[in-house]
N, C-alpha and C positions, 0 to 999 in steps of 0.2 A: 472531487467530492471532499468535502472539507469536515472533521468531527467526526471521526468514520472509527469505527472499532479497526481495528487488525485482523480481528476473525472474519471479517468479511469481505475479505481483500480474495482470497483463492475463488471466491463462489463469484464475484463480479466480474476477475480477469476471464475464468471460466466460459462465462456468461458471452462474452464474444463469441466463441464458438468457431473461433477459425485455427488453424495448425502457429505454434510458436516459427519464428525463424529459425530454421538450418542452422544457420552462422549462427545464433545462441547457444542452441544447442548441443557447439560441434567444441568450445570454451565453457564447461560446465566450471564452476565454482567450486572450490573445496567446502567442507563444512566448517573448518573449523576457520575458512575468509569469513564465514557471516557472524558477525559480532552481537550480542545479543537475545535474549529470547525472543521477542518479536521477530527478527532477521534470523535464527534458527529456524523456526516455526514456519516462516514463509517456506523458506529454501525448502525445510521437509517438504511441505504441502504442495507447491509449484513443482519441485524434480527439479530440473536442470532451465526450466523456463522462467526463472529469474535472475537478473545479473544485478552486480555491486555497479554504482554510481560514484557513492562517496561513503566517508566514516567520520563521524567528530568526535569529539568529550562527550561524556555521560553529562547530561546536565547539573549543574552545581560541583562541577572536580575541572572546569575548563582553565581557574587560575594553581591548579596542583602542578608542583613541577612534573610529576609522569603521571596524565591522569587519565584516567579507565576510556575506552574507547568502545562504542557501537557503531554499527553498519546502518546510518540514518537515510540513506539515498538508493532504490532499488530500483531496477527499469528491465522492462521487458518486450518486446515486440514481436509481432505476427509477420508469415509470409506477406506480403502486402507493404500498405503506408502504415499502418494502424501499428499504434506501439503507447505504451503508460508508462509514468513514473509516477513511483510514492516515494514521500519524504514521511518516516517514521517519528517522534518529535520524542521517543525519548528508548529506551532500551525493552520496555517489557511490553508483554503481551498486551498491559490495560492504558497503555499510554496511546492516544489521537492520534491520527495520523492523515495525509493529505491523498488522495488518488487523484489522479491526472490524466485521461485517458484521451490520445489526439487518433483526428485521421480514420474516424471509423466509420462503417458503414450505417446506412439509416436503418437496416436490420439489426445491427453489433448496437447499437444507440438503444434500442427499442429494449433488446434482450437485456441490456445492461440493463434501464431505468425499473424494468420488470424485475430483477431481479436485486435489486434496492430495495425495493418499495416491498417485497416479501422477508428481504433478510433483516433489516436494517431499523428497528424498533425504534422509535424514542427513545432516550434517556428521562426518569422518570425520579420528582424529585425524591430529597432524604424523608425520611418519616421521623428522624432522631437522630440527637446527637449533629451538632454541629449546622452551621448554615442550607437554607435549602437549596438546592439547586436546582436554576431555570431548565428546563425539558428542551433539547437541541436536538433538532434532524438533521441527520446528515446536510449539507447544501450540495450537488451534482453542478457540475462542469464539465458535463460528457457533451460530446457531441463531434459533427464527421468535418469538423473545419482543422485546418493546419495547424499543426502545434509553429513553436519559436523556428525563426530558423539562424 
């Protein structure tokens, strides 16, 4: 799912409705690994059911000689095949972000799309002040086929 708030990342991974992995949960993350309000906020919200992937530059500090770093890459996975990554696309809570969710059941698929299509509002344009902006729906790339291998 691509144009996707951050807020609606816990209520979708949720939404599977199967047990996180063991082995996630047995390597919990510290708080102060999640770099970020976005990657704070998950971590709060998920518990120990999300792990660190990667970290870059804050956007616009990537040519500073020491420049600020967030937790852009998160991934979690269930007892099972079924497991997500999000790539967060910048440090805060209102910055876009990518969901990725492989390997799920046709039930896990179902609950997700359902649970989209209630959270997951339009963006609606400005009324003032500055360009309007086109209204984007999330896009969804759920579904129970194989992620990479």
């Amino acid at each position: 799912m691509h144009h996707l708030s951050v807020r609606h990342v816990p209520a979708l991974l949720n939404a599977v409705g199967a047990t996180p992995d063991p082995g996630l949960l047995a390597f919990p993350g510290l708080p102060e690994d999640y770099e970020g309000e976005a990657a704070r906020w998950l971590a709060e919200q998920m518990g120990d059911a999300i792990g660190i992937v990667g970290k870059w530059p804050v956007p616009g500090t990537e040519d500073d000689a020491n420049p600020a770093w967030y937790t852009q890459q998160l991934s979690t996975c269930w007892a099972g095949p079924a497991w997500a990554f999000l790539e967060l696309s910048g440090p805060s809570l209102d910055a876009p972000c990518v969901l990725r969710m492989y390997q799920l059941t046709d039930t896990a698929v179902h609950a997700v799309i359902t649970t989209l299509t209630r959270t997951a509002a339009p963006r609606t344009p400005q009324t003032s002040g500055g360009p309007a902006r086109v209204p984007q729906r999330p896009t969804a790339e759920v579904g129970s086929t194989p992620g990479p291998r």
